[in-house]
KEDO-254148 format. One record per residue: y, z, x of N, C-alpha, C in turn; residue number from 1. Coordinates in steps of 0.001 Angstrom, whole numbers, plus 500000, padded with zeros to 6 digits. Atoms other than C-alpha are relative to their C-alpha. Example, Ala and Ser with C-alpha at 12.3 -4.5 7.8 and 13.67 -1.06 7.14 Angstrom:
residues 2
     n_py     n_pz     n_px    ca_py    ca_pz    ca_px     c_py     c_pz     c_px   num
   498810   500000   500890   495500   507800   512300   501200   500000   500900     1
   498810   499940   499180   498940   507140   513670   501090   500730   499230     2
//
This chain:
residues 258
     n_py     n_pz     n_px    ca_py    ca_pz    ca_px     c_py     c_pz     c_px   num
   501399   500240   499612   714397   633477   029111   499696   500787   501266     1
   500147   499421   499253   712700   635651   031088   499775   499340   501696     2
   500071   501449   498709   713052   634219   034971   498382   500563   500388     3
   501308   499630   499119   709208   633917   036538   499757   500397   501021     4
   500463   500233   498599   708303   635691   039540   499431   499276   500982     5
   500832   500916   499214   707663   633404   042380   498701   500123   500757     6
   501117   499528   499153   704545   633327   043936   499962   499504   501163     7
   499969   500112   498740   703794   633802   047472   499140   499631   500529     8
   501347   500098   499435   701046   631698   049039   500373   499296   501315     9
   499771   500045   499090   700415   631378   052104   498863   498185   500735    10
   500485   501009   500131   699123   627330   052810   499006   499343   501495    11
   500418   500523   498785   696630   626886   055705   499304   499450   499405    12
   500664   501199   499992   695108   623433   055880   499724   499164   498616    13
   500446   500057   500942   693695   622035   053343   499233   500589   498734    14
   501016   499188   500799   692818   623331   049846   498972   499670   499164    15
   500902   500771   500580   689999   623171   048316   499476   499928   498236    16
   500077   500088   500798   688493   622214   045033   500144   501427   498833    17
   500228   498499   500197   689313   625335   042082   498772   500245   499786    18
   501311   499808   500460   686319   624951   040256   498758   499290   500253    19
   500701   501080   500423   683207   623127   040362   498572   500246   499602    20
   501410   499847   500493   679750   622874   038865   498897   500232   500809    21
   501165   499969   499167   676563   624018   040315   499173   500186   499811    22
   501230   499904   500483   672961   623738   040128   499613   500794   501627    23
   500853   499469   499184   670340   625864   042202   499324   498366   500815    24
   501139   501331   499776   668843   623261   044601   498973   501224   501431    25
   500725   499103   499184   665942   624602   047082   500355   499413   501636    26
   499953   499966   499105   666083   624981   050672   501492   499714   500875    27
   498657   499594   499427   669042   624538   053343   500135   498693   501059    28
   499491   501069   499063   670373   621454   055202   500452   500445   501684    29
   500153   499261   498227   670185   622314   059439   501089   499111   500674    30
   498415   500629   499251   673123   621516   061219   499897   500904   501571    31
   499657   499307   498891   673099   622209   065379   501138   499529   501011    32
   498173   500042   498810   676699   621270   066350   500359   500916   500615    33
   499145   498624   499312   678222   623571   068635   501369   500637   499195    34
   498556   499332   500725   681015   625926   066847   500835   499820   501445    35
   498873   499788   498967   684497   626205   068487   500194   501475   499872    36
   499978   499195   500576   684693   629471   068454   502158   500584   500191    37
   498912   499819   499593   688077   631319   068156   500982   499018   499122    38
   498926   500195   500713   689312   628661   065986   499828   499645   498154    39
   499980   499862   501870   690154   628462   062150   499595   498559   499570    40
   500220   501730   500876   688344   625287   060296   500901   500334   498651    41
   499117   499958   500714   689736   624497   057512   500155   500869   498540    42
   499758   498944   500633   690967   626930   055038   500614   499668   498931    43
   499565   499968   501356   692337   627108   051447   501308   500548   499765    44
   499244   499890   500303   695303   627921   049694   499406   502300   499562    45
   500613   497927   500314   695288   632445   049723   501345   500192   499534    46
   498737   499755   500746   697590   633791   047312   499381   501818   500782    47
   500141   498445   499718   698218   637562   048662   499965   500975   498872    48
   500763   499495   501166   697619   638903   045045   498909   499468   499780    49
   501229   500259   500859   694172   638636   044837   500041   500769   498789    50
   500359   499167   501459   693765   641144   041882   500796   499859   499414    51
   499234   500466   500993   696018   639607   039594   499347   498195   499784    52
   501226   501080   499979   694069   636054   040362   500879   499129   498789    53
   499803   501000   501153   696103   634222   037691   501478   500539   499634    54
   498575   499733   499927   699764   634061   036410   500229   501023   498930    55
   499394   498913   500566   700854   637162   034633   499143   500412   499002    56
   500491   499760   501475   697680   637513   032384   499935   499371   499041    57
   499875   500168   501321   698148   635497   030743   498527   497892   499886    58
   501256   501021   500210   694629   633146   032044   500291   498997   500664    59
   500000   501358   499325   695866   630224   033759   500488   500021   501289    60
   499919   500032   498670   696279   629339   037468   501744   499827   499575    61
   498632   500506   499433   699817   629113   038779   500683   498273   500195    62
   500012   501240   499623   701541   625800   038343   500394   499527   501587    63
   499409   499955   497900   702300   626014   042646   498306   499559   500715    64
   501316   500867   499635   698315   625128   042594   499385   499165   499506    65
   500142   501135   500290   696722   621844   042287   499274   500270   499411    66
   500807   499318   501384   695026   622420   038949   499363   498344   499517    67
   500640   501381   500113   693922   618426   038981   500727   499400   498703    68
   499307   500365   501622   694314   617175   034769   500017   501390   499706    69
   499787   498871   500575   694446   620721   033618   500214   501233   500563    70
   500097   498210   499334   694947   624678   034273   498671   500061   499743    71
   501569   499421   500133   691672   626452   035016   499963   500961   499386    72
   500368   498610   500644   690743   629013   032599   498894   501141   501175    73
   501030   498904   498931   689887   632050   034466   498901   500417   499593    74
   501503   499297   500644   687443   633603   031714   498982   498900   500409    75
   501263   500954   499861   685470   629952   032159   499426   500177   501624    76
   500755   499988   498340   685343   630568   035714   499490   501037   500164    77
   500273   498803   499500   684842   634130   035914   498504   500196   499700    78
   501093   499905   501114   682009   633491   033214   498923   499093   501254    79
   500353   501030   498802   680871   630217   035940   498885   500799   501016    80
   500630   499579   498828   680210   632587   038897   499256   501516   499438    81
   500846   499541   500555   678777   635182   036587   498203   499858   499734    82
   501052   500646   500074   675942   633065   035853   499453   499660   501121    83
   500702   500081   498928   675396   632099   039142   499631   500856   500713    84
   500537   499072   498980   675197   635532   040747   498691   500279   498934    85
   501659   499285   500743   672216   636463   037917   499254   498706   500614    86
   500825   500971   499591   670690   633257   038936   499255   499866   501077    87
   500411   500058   498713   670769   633607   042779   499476   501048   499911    88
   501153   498401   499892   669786   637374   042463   499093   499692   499711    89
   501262   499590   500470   666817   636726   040801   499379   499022   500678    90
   501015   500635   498734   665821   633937   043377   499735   500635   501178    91
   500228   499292   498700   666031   636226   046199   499224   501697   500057    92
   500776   499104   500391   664253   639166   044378   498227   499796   500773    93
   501688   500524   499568   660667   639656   046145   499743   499146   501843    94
   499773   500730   498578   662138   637428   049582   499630   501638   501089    95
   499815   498420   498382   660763   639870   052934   501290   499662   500956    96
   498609   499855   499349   664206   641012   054273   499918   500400   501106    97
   500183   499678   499049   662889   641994   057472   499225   498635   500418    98
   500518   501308   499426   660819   638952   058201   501176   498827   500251    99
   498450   500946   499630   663939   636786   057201   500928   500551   500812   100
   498908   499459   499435   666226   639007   058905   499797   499677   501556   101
   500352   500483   498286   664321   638387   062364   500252   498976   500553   102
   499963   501249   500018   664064   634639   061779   501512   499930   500242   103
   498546   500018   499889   667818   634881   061290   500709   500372   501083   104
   499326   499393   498646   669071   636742   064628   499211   499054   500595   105
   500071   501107   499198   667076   634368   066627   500756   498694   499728   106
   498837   501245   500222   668839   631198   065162   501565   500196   500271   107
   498668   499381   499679   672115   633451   065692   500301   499908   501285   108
   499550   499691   499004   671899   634298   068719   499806   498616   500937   109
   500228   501114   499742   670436   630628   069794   501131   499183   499895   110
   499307   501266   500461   672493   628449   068003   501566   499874   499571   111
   498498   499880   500650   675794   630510   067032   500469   501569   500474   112
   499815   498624   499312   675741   633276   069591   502111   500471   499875   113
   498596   499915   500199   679507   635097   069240   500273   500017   501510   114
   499956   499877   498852   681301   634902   072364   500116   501599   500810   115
   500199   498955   499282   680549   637506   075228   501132   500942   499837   116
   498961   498978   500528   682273   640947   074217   500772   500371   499054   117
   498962   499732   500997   683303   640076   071242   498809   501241   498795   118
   500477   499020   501069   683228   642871   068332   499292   499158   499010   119
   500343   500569   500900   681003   641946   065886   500093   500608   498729   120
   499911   499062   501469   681236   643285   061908   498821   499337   499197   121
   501027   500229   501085   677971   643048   060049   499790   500885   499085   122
   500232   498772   501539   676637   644668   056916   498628   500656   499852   123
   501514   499764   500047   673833   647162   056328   499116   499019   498379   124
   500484   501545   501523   671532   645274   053521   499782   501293   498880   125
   500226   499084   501723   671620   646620   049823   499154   499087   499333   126
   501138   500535   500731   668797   646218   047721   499357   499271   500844   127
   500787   500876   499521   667049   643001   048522   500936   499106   500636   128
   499535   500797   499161   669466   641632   050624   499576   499642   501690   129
   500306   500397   498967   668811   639725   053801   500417   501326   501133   130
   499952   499243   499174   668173   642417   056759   500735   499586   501071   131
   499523   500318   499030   670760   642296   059213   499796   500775   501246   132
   500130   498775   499360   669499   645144   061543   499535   499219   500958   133
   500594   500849   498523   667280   643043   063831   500891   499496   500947   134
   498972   500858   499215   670223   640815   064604   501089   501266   500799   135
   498890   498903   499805   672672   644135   065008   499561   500553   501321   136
   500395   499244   499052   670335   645923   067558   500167   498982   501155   137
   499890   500748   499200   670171   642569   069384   501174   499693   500829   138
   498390   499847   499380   674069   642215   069695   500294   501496   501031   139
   500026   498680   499415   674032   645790   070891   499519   500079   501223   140
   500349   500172   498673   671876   645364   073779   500873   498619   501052   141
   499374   501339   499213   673831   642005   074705   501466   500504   500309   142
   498501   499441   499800   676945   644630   075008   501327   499949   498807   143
   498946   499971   501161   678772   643666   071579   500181   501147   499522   144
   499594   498772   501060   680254   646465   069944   499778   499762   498712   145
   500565   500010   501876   678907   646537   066273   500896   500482   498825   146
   499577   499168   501614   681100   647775   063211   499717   499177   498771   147
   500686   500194   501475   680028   648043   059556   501163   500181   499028   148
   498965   499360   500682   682665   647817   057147   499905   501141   498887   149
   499963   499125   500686   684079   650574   054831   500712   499881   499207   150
   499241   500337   500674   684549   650217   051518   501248   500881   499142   151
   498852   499305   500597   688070   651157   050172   500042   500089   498619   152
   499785   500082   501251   689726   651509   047058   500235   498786   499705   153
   500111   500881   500232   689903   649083   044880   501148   499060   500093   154
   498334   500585   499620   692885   646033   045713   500262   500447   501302   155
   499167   500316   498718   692768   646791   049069   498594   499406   500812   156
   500737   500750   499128   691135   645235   051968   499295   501276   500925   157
   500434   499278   498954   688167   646428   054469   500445   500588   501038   158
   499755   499677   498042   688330   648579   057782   498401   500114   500113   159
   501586   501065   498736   685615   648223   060393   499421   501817   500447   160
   500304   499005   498652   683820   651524   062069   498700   499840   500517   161
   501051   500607   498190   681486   651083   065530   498785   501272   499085   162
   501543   499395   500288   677752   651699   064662   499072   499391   501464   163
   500987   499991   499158   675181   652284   067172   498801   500394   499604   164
   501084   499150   500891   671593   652749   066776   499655   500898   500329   165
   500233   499020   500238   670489   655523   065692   500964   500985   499340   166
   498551   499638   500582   673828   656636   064423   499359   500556   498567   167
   499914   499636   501593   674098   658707   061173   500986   498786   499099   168
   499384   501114   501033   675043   656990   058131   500646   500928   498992   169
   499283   499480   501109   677470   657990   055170   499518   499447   498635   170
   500053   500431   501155   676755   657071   051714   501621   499675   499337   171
   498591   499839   500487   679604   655050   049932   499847   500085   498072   172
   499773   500598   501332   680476   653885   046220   499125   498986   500109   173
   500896   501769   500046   678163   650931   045199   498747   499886   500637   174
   501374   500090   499250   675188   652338   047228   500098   499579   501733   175
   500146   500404   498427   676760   651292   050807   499719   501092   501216   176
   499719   498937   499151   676715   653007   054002   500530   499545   500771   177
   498681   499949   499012   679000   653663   056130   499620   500350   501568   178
   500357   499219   498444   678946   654675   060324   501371   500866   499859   179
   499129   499278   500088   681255   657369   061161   500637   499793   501471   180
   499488   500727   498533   681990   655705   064815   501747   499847   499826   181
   498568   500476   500071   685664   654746   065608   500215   498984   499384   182
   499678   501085   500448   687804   652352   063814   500403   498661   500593   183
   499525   501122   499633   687923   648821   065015   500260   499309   499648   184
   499480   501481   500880   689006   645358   063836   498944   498980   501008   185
   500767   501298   499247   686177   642366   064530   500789   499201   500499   186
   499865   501727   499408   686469   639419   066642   499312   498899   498971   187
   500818   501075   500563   683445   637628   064831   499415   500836   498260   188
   500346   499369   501348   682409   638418   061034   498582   499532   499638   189
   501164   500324   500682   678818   638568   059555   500412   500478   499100   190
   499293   500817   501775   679969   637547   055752   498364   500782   499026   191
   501029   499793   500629   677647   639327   053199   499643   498566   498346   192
   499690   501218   500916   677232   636550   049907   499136   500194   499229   193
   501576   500236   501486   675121   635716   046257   499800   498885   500792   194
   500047   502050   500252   675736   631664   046674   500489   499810   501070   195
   499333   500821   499126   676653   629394   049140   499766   498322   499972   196
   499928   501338   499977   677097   625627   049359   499898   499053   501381   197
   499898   500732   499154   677189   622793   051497   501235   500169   501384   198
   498860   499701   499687   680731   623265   052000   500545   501602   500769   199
   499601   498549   499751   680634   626844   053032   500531   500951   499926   200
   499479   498984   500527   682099   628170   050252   499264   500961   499041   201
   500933   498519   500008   680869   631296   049307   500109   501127   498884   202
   500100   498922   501169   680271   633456   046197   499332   501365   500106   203
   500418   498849   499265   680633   637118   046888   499625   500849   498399   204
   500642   499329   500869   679401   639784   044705   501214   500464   498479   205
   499049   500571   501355   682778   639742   042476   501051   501137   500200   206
   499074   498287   499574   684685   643534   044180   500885   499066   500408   207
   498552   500417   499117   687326   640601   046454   499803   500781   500966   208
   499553   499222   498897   687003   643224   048996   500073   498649   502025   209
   500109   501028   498754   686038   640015   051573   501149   499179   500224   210
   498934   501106   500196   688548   637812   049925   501503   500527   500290   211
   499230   499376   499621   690919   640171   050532   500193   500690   501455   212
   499787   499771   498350   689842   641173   054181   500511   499263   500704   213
   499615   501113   499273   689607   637671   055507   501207   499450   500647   214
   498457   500401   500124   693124   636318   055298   500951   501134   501253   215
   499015   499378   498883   694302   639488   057362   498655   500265   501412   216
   500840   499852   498687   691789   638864   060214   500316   498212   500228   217
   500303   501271   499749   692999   635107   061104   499551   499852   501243   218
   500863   500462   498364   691015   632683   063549   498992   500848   499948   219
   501530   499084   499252   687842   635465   063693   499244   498751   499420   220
   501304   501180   500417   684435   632953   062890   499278   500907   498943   221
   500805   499122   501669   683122   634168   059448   498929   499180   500026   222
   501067   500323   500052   679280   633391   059392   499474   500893   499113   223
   500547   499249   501074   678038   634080   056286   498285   500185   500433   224
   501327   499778   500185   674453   635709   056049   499418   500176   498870   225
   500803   500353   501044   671928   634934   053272   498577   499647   500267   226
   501561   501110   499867   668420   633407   052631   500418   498572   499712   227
   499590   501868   500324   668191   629487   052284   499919   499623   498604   228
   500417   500683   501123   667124   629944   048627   501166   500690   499049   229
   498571   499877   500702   670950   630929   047943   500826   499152   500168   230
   498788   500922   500061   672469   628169   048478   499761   498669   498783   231
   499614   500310   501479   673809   626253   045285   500200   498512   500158   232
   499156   501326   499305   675129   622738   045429   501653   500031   499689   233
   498326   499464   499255   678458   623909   044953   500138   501290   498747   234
   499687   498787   500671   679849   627318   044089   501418   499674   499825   235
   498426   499997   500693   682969   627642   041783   500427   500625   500137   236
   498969   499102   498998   685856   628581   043374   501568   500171   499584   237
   498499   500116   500001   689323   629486   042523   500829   500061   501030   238
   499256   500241   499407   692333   629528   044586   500246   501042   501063   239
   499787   499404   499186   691638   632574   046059   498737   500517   500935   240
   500937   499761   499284   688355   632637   047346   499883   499065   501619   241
   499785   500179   498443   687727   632735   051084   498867   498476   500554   242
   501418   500976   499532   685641   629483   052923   499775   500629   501262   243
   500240   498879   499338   683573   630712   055550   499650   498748   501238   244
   500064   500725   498686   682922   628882   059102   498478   499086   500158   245
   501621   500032   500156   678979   628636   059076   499588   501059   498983   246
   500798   499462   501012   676606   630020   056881   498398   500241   501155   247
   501522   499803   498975   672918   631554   058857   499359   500374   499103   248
   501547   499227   500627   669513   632042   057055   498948   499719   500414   249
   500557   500415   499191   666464   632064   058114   499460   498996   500352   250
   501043   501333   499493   665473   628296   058544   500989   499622   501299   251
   499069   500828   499365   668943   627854   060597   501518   500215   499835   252
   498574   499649   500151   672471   627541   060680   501004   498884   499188   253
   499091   501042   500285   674715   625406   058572   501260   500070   499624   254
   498930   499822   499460   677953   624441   059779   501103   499114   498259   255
   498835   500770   500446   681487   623714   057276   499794   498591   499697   256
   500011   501303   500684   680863   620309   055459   498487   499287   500914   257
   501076   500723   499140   677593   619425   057435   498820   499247   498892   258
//
């Protein structure tokens, strides 16, 4: 019998549910606790093969994760968060990404400012995604150093390079752009996302490139950015998707289980 390769996961805190059901609900629950910043809430079970996501192909989670009464079929899940990114896209189709994007850096910098000097990593916006530029120029004058990540090949994880404004931009794969600034590694992360939940777990566009950054940046404060009319009542999650610290859109900020 062939012996099974063991798998290697790496177990901070508590993990959380793989899958679970979710409906669209409207608007966004406001939470103004103070963050800690600097330290890790609680985190999930990260297997360091993301792109294999399941045991040998052959569809089912690893028995080394708590699979509840059954294994999770990956196609049902994959199919799961399928449905929900056409769903949320087409609620946020038509949203002004510059109006929200403004609203949003003031509640940021108010309510979940990063601490003084630290690097920040935000994203330029594709398509109709929430404008992060307002907030970017703002960090910039407050002395943060800015980088935009750059996306790699596929199975591996982000790097970071320093954007200033006015800076030229690169065109990547997928429509992104890039800065051509030096390479840094963030302190604090602005999280791009479809979905988000109560819980502040977070359904990314489906590349892993986040789920695969995260894990090798521990302790930074991942604050996802979105509108309020993306958040789900819970997004389905397998074992290797990342949870994120806070979540910001523009009505506010809501914090990890709030």
């Amino acid at each position: 019998m062939k012996r099974q390769r063991p798998w290697r996961l790496r177990t901070l805190f508590s993990p959380l549910p793989l899958i679970a059901a979710g409906g669209l609900v409207p608007g966004i629950t406001l939470c103004g606790q103070q963050a800690k910043w600097g330290v890790a809430v609680k985190r999930h079970i990260v297997d360091e093969r993301h792109e294999a996501g399941y045991d040998g192909g052959r569809g089912v989670l690893p028995q080394s994760v708590d699979q509840s009464s059954s294994p999770i079929d990956i196609a049902t899940l994959d199919a799961a968060k399928q449905a929900m990114r056409k769903a949320v896209l087409a609620r946020r189709a038509g949203l002004d990404a510059t109006a929200c994007g403004e609203a949003l850096a003031g509640h940021v910098l108010h309510d979940c400012p990063p601490p003084q000097g630290a690097i920040v990593s935000a994203f330029w916006p594709l398509g109709d995604e929430i404008d992060l530029r307002p907030l970017m120029r703002r960090l910039h004058d407050r002395g943060h150093p800015i980088v935009l990540p750059v996306t790699p090949k596929r199975g591996n994880p982000l790097s970071f390079r320093r954007w200033r404004p006015g800076d030229v931009m690169e065109q990547e794969r997928f429509g992104t752009m890039r800065p051509i600034g030096e390479e840094m590694a963030p302190d604090f992360l602005l999280v791009p996302l479809v979905a988000f939940d109560a819980a502040c777990r977070r359904l990314g566009y489906g590349g892993g490139f986040y789920d695969r950054t995260l894990p090798e940046l521990p302790s930074r404060f991942r604050l996802g950015c979105a509108y309020a009319a993306q958040q789900v009542d819970a997004v389905p999650v397998g074992p290797y998707d990342i949870q994120l610290d806070a979540v910001a859109t523009e009505r506010g900020i809501l914090r990890c289980g709030a």
